[in-house]
MARDO-857521 format. One record per residue (C-alpha): residue in three letters; x, y, z. Coordinates in steps of 0.05 Angstrom, whole numbers, plus 5000, padded with zeros to 4 digits. Layout:
N
alaXYZ ...
This chain:
453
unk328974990802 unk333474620855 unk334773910855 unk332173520907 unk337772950925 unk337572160908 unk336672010985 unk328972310979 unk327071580944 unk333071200973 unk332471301050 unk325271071060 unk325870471027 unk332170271064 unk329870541132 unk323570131130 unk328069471113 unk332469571164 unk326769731222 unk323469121194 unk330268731208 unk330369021277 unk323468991291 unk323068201275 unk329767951311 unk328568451372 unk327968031433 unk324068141491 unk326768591540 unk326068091597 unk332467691554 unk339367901584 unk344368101533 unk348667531499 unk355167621477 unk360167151485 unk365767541476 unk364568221530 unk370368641498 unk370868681425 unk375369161383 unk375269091307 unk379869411250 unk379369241178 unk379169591109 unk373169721053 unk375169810988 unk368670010943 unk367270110859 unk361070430839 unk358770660772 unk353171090755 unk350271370680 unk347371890701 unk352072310748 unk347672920757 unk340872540752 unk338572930699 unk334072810634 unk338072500580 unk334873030530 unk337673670568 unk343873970539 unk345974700554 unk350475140523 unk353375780530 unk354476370488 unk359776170458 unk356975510444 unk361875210491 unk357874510524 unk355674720594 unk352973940616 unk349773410581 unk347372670608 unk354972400640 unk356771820668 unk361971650718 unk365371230769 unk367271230851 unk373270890874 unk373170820948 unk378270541008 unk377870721082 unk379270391140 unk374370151189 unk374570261268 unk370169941318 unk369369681393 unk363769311423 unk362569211510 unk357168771534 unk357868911610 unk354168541665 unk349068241606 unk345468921615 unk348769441584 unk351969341517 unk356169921477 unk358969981402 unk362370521368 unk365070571303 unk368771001259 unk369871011186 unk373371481142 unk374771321069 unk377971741017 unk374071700949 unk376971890880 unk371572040820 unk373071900741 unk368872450717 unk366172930765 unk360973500756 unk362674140726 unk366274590783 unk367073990833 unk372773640850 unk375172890832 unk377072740902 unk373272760969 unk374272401041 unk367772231083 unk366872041153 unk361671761188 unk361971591264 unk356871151300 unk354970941362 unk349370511395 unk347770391465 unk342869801495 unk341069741567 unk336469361610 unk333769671668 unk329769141696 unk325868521663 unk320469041640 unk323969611627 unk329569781576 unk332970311533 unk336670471469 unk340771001445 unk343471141373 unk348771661341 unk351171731268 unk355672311249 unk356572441179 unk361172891138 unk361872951064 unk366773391016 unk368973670960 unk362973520916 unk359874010865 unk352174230867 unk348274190810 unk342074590796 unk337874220744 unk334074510677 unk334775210699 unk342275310704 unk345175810668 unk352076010662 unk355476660710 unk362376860701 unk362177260770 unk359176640806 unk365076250839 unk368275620800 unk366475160850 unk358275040880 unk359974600947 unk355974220971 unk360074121036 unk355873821099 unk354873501153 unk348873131192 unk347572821259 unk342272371272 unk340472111344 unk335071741370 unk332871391429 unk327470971452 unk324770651519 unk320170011519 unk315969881586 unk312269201593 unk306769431642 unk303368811641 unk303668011607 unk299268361559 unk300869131551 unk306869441533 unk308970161515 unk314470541479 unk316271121480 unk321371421430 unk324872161403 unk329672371342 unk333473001329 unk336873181262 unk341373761238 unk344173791178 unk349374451160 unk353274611099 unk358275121085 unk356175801091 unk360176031040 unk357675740983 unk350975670944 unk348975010980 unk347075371043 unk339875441041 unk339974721045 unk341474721121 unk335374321157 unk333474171229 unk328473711247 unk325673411313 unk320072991335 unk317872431379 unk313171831385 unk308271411429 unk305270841433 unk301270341465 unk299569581454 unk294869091473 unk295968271463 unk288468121465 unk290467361453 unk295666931419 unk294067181347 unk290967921352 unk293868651394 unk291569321382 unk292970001405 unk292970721395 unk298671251375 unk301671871372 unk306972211338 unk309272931329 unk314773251288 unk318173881274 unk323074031209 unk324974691179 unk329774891118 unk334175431107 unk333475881054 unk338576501050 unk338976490977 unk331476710968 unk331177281013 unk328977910980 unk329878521023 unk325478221088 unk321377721057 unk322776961039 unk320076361026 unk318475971089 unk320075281084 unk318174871152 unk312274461178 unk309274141245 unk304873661249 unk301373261301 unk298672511286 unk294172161334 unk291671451309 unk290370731326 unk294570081306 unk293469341304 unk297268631294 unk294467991263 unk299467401278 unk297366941228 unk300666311267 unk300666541333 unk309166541329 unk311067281303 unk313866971236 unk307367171186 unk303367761209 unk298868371190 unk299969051212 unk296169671201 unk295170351231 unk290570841208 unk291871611233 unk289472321236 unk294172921220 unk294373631235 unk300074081204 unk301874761213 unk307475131186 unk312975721193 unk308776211152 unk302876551183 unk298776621125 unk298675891104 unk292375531126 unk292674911174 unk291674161141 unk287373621176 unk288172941132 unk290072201135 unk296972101165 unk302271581181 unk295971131149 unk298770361134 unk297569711114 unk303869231119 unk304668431123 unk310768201153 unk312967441141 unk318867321186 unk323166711208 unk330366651233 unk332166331165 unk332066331104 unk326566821077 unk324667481112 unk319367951073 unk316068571079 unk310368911037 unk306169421045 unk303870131028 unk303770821063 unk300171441049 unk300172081100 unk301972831104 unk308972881103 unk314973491095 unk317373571025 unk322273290987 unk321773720923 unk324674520933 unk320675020959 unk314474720980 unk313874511057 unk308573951049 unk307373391004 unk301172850997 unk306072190997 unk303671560980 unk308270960979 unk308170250962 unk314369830977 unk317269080988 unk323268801023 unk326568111005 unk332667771047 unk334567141034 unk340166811080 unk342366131070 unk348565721064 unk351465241115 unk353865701163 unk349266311134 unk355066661092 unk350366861032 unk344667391027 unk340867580977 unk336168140983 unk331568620939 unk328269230951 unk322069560914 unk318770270922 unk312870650884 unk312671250907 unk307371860889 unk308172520915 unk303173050902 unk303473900920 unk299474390916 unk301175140908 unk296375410954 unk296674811014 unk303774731004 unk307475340992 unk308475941023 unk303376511006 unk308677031003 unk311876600943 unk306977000896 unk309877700920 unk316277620860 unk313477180815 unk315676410842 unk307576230847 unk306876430780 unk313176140743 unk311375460777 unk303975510755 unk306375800685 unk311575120681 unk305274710696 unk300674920637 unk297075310686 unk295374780742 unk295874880809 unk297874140820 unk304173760823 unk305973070817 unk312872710825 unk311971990825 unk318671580822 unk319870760817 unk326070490844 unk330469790850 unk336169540884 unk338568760884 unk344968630927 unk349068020943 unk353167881014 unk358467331011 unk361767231081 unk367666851047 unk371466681114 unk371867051181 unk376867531157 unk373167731080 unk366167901065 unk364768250989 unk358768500963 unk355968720902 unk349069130883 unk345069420827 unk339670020828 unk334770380779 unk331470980795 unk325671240742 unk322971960758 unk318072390723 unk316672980761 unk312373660741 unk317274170785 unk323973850773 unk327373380720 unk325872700697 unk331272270697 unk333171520687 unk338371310730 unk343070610735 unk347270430789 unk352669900804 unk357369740853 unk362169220879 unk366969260955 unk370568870991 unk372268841067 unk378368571101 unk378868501183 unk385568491204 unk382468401280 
C-alpha cells in the first residue's frame, strides 16, 4: 500500500487555528487599513533543528530484508538542520489597499535520510497577500503560496519489496500552489455576505515513482448572515468542491483506478455571543452533502456534511481558545479510495502575555476518525485485478476501514528584542490504521530568526 503523508493529520488542525486567529482579530471592513509605517521591506535569516524517531512513520515492529539478508529499513530516527534567508515587503497605500510578499528559500541538510534519498535538499516557498477596501461595505482579499521541495526519498510502507531494475533513487520532487480569495459585502447593519474560491495543484516529477501523486483541486463557498440581535445571527450556506489524483502507476492496459470526487454542501449556520462582545461564542452549522465522483459506475452519496459544533472564547489578550468537533463527507486521505467518513474533534490554545507581548504559548489537539468503505469509496473497476480483494483479504474479510489518529503539538514564541525571535515545539502523532501502517511518531524542534532590516 502507499503512504499517505504526515500533512493528512497536520494541516487541519493548523488551518483551523490559524482561521480561528484570523477570524477573531478580523476587523470590520468599514475600518481603513492601519499601518504606520506605508513601505516596509524586511531581510533576516532562520536557522531551524528538528528531530524526529520515526523518519519514515512506520510501525516500530516492521523490519524487511532482502535475499541476502541484507537490512532493507527498520524504525530510524533522524535530524533536519535548516538556514535560509528570509525576503519580504509590505505597502499599505491610501489606507485601502495593503500588499506583502515574501520569499524564503532555505537549504536543509538531513543526519540520516531514507534509503535511496538524499541528505541534502533546498525548499522555497513564496507568498503573497493582498487586502483592499472597496468601499465601507465592501472589501476583498487575495492570497498566494508557492511551494517547492527536493531531493527527498519516497517511501512505500509494509509492502515494499526490494527491485534491482527499479532506479536508486524514489523522488518525491514537487511543487504546490495554493490561492484563494474572498469578498465580504455588508448589505445591511444586520446582513452581511461572503463570498469566497480556492484552487490547488500540486505536480511532482514525472520521472519518478512519486507521480501518481499529482492532485488538482478547486472549489468555492457562500454564505449568508443574519445579526438577529446583540447576542444571536444565523444563516444558510453553500459550498462546492472539486479534487482529483493522478494515478499513472496503476494503469493496466486502459483501465485504472479513478481517484477524484465532487461534492456539493448546502446547509444552515448560527452564532451565539455569549456576552454580546465577540470574545466567548458558539458556532454551529449543520449541512447536507451530495458527492459524485470520476468513475461512472460508483453510486452517488447523500449524507451529513461540513456538520459542526465549535465554541470560540476570544480576547485581544492573554487567552484565545478554540474547541470543537467536525464530522462530514470529505476526499480521502488514505491511497486509493476517493471518499472518506471524517470525523474530527480538536482544540486550540494561545496564550500571549508579557509586558510588551513577547511570549506565546500555544497547544494544539486533534482526534481524528476516518472511516471507508470498499464499495462507497472506491472505484468499482478496483475489483477487475484483484486490489478489492487484497484490501478486503488484509481486513479479515470486512468491507470496512478505519484510520483514526491522535495528535499534539506544544510550541513556545520568545520575541527577545526587535531584531531576534526563537522558538521551540514538540509533536506526537499516534496512528492505527486498517489499510496502511501504524506508527508512533515524536517530534522536536528549535529555530531562530535574525532581521538584519
Amino acid at each position: 500500500m502507499f503512504r499517505s503523508s504526515r500533512s493528512a493529520t497536520v494541516v487541519p488542525i493548523l488551518l483551523l487555528g490559524v482561521s480561528y486567529v484570523t477570524l477573531s482579530v478580523a476587523e470590520p471592513v468599514s475600518v481603513p487599513l492601519q499601518n504606520k509605517q506605508k513601505n516596509r521591506f524586511d531581510v533576516s535569516v532562520r536557522t531551524s533543528v528538528s528531530y524526529t524517531d520515526n523518519r519514515d512513520q512506520i510501525d516500530e515492529s516492521e523490519v524487511a530484508r532482502n535475499d541476502q539478508g541484507e537490512l532493507l529499513y527498520k524504525k530510524e530516527s533522524s535530524t533536519t538542520f535548516s538556514i535560509g534567508p528570509v525576503f519580504s515587503y509590505e505597502r499599505v497605500i491610501d489606507q485601502r489597499l495593503k500588499l506583502k510578499t515574501a520569499y524564503s528559500p532555505s537549504y536543509e541538510k538531513e543526519s540520516n535520510p531514507s534509503p535511496g534519498g538524499e541528505d541534502w535538499n533546498w525548499d522555497h516557498y513564496f507568498d503573497f497577500g493582498m487586502e483592499y477596501i472597496f468601499n465601507p461595505r465592501t472589501s476583498m482579499t487575495l492570497k498566494d503560496r508557492f511551494s517547492m521541495t527536493g531531493a527527498n526519498s519516497y517511501f512505500y510502507g509494509s509492502d515494499y519489496e526490494f527491485d534491482p531494475n527499479r532506479p536508486e533513487r524514489l523522488s518525491e520532487d514537487f511543487y504546490e500552489n495554493r490561492l484563494s480569495g474572498s469578498v465580504t459585502r455588508l448589505l445591511s447593519t444586520k446582513d452581511s455576505m461572503t463570498l469566497s474560491a480556492n484552487w490547488r495543484i500540486k505536480r511532482y516529477d514525472e520521472k519518478d515513482y512519486a507521480d501518481y501523486r499529482d492532485e488538482d483541486e478547486y472549489g468555492f463557498y457562500v454564505d449568508w448572515m443574519h445579526k438577529a440581535g446583540r447576542h444571536l445571527s444565523y444563516g444558510v450556506f453553500a459550498k462546492y468542491s472539486s479534487w482529483d489524483r493522478e494515478n499513472k502507476l496503476l494503469e493496466v492496459g486502459s483501465q485504472k483506478v479513478d481517484v477524484g470526487l465532487q461534492y456539493l454542501v448546502v446547509g444552515i449556520q448560527g452564532s451565539y455571543d455569549l456576552n454580546g462582545n465577540q470574545d466567548h461564542y458558539i458556532f454551529a452549522s449543520f449541512g447536507f452533502n451530495h458527492a459524485w465522483y470520476d468513475d461512472d459506475e460508483q453510486d452517488d452519496q447523500n449524507q451529513l456534511g461540513d456538520s459542526r459544533l465549535e465554541f470560540r472564547f476570544f480576547q485581544r489578550d492573554p487567552l484565545r481558545v478554540l474547541a470543537g468537533i467536525r464530522y462530514g463527507l470529505d476526499n480521502s486521505d488514505v491511497y486509493p479510495f476517493s471518499s472518506q467518513q471524517d470525523l474530527a474533534s480538536y482544540l486550540n490554545l494561545i496564550y500571549i502575555f508579557g509586558s510588551n507581548e513577547q511570549y506565546k504559548l500555544s497547544a494544539a489537539l486533534e482526534y481524528r476518525l476516518r472511516q471507508y468503505n470498499l464499495l462507497d469509496d472506491l472505484d468499482p473497476s478496483a475489483k477487475s485485478y484483484g486490489y478489492y480483494d487484497a484490501l478486503r483479504e488484509r481486513n479479515n474479510g470486512s468491507d470496512d476501514f478505519d484510520r483514526t489518529s491522535v495528535y499534539f503539538r506544544l510550541s513556545a514564541d520568545w520575541k527577545v528584542n526587535e531584531w531576534l525571535t526563537t522558538s521551540a515545539f514538540y509533536s506526537y502523532e499516534s496512528v492505527e490504521c486498517d489499510i496502511d501502517t501504524d506508527y508512533d511518531e515524536n517530534r522536536l524542534g528549535v529555530s531562530a530568526t535574525v532581521r538584519f532590516l
